[in-house]
C-alpha positions as CSV (number, residue, x, y, z in Angstrom):
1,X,-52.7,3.6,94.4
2,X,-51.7,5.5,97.5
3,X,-53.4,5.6,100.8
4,X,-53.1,6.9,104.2
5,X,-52.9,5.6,107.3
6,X,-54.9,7.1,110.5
7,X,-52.3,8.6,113.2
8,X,-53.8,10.6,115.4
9,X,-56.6,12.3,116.4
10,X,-56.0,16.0,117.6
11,X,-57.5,17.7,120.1
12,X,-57.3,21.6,121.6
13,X,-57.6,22.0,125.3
14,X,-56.3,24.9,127.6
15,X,-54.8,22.1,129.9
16,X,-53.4,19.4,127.7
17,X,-51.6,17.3,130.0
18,X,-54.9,17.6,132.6
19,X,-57.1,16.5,129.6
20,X,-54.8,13.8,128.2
21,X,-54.3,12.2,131.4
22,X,-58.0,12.1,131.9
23,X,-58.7,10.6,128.4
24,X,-56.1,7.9,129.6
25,X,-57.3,7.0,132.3
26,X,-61.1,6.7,130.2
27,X,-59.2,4.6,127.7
28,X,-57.6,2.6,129.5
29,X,-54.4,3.9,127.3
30,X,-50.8,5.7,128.4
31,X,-48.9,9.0,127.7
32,X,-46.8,8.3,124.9
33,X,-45.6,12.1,124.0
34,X,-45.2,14.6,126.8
35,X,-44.0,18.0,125.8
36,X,-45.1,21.6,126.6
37,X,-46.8,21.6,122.9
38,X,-48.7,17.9,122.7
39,X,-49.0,15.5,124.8
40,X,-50.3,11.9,123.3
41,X,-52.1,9.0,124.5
42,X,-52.3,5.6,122.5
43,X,-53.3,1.8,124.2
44,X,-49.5,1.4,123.2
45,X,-46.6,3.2,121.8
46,X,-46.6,1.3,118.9
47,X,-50.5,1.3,118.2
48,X,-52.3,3.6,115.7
49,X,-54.5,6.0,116.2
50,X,-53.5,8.1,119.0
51,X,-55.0,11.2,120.7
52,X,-52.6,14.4,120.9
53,X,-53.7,17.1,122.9
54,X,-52.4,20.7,122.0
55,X,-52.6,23.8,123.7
56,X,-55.3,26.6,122.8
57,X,-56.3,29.8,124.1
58,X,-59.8,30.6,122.4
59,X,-62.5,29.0,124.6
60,X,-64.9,26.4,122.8
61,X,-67.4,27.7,120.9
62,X,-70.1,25.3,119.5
63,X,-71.2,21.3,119.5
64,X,-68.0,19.4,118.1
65,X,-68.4,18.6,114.7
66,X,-66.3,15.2,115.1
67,X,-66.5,12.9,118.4
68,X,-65.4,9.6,119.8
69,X,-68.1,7.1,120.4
70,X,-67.0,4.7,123.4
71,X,-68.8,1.1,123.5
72,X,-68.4,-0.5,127.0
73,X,-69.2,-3.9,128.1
74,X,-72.2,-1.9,130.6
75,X,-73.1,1.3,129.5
76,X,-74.7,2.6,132.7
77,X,-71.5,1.5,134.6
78,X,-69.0,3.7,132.5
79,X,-71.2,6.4,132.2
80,X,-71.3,6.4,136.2
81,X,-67.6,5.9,136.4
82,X,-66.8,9.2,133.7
83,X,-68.9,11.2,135.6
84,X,-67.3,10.2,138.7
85,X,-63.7,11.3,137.1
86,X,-65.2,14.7,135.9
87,X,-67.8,14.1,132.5
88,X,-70.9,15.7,132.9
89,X,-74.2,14.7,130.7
90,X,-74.4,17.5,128.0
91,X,-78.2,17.8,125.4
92,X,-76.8,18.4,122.0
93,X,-80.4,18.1,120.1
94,X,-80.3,13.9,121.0
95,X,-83.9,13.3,121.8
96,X,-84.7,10.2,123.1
97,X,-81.5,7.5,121.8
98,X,-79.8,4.5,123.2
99,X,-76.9,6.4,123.9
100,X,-75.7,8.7,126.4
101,X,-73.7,12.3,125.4
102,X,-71.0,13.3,127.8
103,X,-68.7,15.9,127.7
104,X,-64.7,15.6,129.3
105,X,-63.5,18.3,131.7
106,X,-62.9,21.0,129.0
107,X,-66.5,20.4,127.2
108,X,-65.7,18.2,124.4
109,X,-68.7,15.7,123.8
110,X,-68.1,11.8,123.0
111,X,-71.1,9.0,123.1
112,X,-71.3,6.5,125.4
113,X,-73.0,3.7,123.4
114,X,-75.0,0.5,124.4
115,X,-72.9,-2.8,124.8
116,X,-72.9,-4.9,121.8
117,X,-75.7,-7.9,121.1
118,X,-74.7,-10.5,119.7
119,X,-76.8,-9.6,117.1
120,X,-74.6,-6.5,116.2
């Protein structure tokens, strides 16, 4: 039986090597890839998945349909700190939750999520 392994996770931005720097610095991770047509981020070069941002022209249009969820050790903390570097707190239908929507510089929404119990 055949399978596939997860490589990357693309994303379009007008800017990519704005956008990917900024994810980098969120993650924690470093470029990998810098050309004029991707640039990619991973935690290291030899350590799947990675995010490659690609240039676009077309302007986003709707909610994403797929998003990174982020689980920090204090979730009030990193949401402070990602706005400070440029996120801003977007409403995509939430309601009330336990988690916090953000979107990054060019309006792609992720989820800041509660720390972990130790229950969970």
């Amino acid at each position: 039986m055949s399978s596939s392994v997860w490589e990357n996770l693309v994303v379009d931005a007008h800017d990519p090597a704005r956008l990917a720097r900024w994810w980098a610095e969120a993650l924690g991770y470093r470029i990998t890839v810098d050309t004029p047509d991707e640039v990619e981020i991973r935690r290291a070069p030899d350590t799947l998945p990675g995010l490659v941002f690609v240039p676009v022209r077309e302007e986003k249009q709707v909610k994403n349909r797929l998003h990174i969820d982020l689980r920090p050790d204090d979730q009030e903390a990193e949401v402070e700190r990602l706005v400070d570097m440029g996120a801003r707190h977007v409403d995509v239908g939430q309601s009330d939750v336990e988690w916090t929507v953000l979107a990054d510089p060019e309006g792609n929404e992720f989820c800041v999520l509660r720390q972990r119990t130790s229950a969970g």
